[in-house]
C-alpha positions in Angstrom: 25.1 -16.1 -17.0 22.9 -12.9 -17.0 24.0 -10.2 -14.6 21.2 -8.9 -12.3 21.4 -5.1 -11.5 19.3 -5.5 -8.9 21.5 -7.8 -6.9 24.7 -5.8 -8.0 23.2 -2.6 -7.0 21.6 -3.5 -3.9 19.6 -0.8 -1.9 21.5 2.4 -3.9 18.9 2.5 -6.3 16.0 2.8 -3.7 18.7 5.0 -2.3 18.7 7.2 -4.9 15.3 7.1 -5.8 14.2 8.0 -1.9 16.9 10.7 -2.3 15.4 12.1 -5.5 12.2 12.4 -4.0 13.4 14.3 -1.1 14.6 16.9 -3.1 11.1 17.1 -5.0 9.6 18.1 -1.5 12.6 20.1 -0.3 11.6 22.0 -3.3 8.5 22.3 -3.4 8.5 23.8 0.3 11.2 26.7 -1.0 9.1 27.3 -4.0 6.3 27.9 -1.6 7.7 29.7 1.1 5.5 32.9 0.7 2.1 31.0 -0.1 -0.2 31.8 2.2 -1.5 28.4 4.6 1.3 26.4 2.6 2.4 23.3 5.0 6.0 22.5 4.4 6.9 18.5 4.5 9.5 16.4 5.1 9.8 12.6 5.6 12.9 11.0 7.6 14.9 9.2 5.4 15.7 5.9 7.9 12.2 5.3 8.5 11.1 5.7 5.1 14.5 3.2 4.1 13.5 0.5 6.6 9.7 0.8 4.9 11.0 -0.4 1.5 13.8 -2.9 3.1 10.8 -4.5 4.8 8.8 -5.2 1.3 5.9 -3.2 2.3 3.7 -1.6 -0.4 4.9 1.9 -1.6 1.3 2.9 -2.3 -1.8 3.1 0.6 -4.1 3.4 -2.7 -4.2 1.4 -5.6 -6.2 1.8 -8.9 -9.3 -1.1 -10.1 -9.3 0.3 -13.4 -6.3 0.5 -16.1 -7.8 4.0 -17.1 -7.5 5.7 -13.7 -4.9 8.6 -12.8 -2.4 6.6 -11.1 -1.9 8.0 -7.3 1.8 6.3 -7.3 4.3 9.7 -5.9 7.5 7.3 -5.9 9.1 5.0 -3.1 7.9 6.9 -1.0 4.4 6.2 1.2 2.6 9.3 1.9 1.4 8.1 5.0 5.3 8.4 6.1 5.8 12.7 4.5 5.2 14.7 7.6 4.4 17.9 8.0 7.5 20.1 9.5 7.0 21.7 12.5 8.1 25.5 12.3 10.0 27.1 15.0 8.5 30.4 14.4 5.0 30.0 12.8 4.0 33.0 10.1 1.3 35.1 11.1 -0.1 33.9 7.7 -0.1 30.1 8.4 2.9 29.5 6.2 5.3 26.6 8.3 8.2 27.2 5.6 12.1 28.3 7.2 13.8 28.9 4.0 16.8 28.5 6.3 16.1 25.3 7.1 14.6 23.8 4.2 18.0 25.5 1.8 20.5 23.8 4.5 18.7 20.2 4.6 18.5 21.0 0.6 22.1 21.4 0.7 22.6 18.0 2.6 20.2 16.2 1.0 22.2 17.2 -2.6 25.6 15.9 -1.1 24.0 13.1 0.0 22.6 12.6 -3.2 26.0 12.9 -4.9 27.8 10.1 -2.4 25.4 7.6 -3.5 25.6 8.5 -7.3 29.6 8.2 -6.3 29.5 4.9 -5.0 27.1 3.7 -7.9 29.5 4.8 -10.2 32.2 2.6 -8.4 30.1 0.0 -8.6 29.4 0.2 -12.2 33.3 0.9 -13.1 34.0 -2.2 -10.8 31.4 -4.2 -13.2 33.1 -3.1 -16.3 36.3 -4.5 -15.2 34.9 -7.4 -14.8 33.6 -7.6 -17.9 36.5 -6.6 -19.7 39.0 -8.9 -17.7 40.8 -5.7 -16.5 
């Protein structure tokens, strides 16, 4: 009998995928902070989670041709990133707190390192199993 990750896993992987992508844009906003006009975005993380759950497509676009740049940015729709809403806007245009964005850095890495956690209890669970432990 073949053993299906997908089924073992469940939603962690989407999980940690969603997560991974997160901190891509969480960057992206710090590494941006004094850019002129620069937007920072954000999505929320239960919409975005009950998007996949509910089998829709990841991807408003989608290529015709094998040789086009592929406009795929993850699990992530980007129809659901949002632009954040500053609470002091820049007199240059720039909508990046770097307070904000480091703290929901911060709780988007130990977030991050809970569902690596309970991955890793899953796969030490699966290797007892194997070995008869």
């Amino acid at each position: 009998m073949a053993i299906s990750f997908d089924h073992a896993l469940g939603i962690h992987v989407q999980t940690l995928q969603v997560r991974g992508r997160r901190t891509e844009l969480l960057a992206e906003n710090l590494a941006n902070a004094d850019t002129p006009q620069y937007k920072a975005k954000d999505f929320d993380f239960k919409q975005v989670m009950k998007h996949l759950q509910g089998g829709q497509s990841s991807s408003m676009l989608a290529t015709s041709h094998a040789g086009h740049i592929s406009l795929d940015r993850g699990p992530i729709p980007q129809h659901l990133e949002q632009y954040r809403t500053p609470l002091q806007p820049s007199m240059d245009g720039n909508t990046v707190d770097s307070h904000i964005e480091k703290s929901e850095f911060a709780r988007n890495t130990l977030q991050m390192q809970a569902t690596l956690r309970f991955l890793n209890g899953k796969f030490s669970g699966m290797k007892k199993a194997l070995k008869g432990d």
